[in-house]
N, C-alpha and C positions, 0 to 999 in steps of 0.2 A: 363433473366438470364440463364446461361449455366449450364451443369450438377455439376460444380466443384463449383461456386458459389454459388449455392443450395445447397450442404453440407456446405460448409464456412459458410454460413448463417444460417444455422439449426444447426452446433456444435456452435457458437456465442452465438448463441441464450440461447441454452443448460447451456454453459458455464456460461453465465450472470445469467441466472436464480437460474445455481445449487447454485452460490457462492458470491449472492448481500450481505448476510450480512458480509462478509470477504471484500467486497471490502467498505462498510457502514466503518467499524471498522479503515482501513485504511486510509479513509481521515478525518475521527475523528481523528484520533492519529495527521494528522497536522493541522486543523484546531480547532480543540477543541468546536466547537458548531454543536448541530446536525439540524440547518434547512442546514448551509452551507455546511456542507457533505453529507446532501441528495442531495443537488444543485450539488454537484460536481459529486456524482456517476451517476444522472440523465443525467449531460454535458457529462460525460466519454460514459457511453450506448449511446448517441446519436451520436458521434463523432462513435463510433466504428461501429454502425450500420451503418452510411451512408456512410463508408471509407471499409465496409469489405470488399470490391471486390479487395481492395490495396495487402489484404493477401491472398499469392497465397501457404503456407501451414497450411494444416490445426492444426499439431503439437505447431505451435508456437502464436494458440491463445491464452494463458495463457500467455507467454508473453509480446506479445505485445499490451494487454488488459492493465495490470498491467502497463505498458511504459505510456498509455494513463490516465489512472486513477493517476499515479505521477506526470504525466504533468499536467493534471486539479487540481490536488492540490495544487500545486505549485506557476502554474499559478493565480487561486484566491489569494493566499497570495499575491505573486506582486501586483495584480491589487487591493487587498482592503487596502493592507496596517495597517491593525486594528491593532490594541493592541492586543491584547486575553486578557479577560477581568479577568482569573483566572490564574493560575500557570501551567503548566502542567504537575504539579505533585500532583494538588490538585481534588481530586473525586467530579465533582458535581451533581448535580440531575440528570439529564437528561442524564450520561454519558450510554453510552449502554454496558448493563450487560450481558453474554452470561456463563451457569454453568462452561460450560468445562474450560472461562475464569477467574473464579473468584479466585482461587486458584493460578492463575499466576497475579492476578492485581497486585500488587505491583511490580515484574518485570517487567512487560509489562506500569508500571506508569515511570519505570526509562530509558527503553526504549526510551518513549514518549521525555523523557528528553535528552536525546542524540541530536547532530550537523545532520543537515537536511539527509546529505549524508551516514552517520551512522546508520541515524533509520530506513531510507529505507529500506539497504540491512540486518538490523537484521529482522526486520520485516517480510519484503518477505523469508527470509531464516528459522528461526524458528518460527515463528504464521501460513505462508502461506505453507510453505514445499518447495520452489523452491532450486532448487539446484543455486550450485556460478556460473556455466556457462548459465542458464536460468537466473539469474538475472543481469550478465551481457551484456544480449540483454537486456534486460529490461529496464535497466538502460540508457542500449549505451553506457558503461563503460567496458574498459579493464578488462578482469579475474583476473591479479594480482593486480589490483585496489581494488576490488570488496574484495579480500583476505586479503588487506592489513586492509582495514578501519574495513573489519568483526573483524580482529584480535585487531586493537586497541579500536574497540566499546566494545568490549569483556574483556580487560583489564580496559576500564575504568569502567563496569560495575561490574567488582569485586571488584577494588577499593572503588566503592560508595557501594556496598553492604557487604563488612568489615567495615566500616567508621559505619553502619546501626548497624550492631550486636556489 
């Protein structure tokens, strides 16, 4: 390994570490069971680990970290095809409980309930902090793409949260 791959590898690492349970949270929001989201954030670390030398800044490891952990999400659902056995708006045991989150669960339950490409970019944008041009690398989606569906995930979550009160 050269000098520049040694740091890639050592903020990666950093990176993974500082923020597994952000990345745990997100492939629970589309899988809804927690062994298959540990499967998945486990596939995502190891795919990143073995591919880091792919990324040649170090800036857009959040990024294209998050690209990899939506794609291994994703990718399980095509490949398992399941049902999910509960709602995904319904709290069950096992869901992972976090203080600073519990006061947004029920937003962050209607969230969940949003169209695949919806809940991505709310997610990464308010739970994660990424800005709309970081998460449209992320995605590999156009910025005004990324704005548009922000803005109608946004509409419908008001609508469902009038409907609510």
């Amino acid at each position: 390994m050269n000098g520049l791959n040694t740091t890639i590898y050592d903020e990666l690492v950093g990176h993974i570490l500082k923020h597994q349970d952000k990345f745990y949270r997100i492939a629970y929001c589309y899988v809804y069971q927690k062994d298959a989201a540990l499967d998945i954030v486990q596939n995502a670390i190891c795919k990143a680990l073995e591919n880091y030398q792919n990324l040649r800044n170090e800036n857009a490891i959040t990024t294209w970290f998050y690209r990899i952990l939506i794609n291994e999400s994703l990718s399980y659902l095509r490949k398992s095809k399941r049902e999910v056995l509960c709602e995904p708006g319904e709290i069950r045991e096992d869901i992972y409980y976090e203080e600073a989150y519990e006061a947004k669960l029920e937003v962050y339950q209607l969230v969940c309930n949003l169209p695949e490409q919806m809940k991505s970019i709310v997610i990464l944008h308010y739970f994660e902090g990424l800005t709309l041009k970081e998460i449209s690398e992320a995605l590999d989606v156009n910025l005004n793409t990324v704005k548009t569906r922000l803005y109608a995930a946004l509409r419908r979550l008001k609508k469902e949260m009038e409907v609510e009160i």
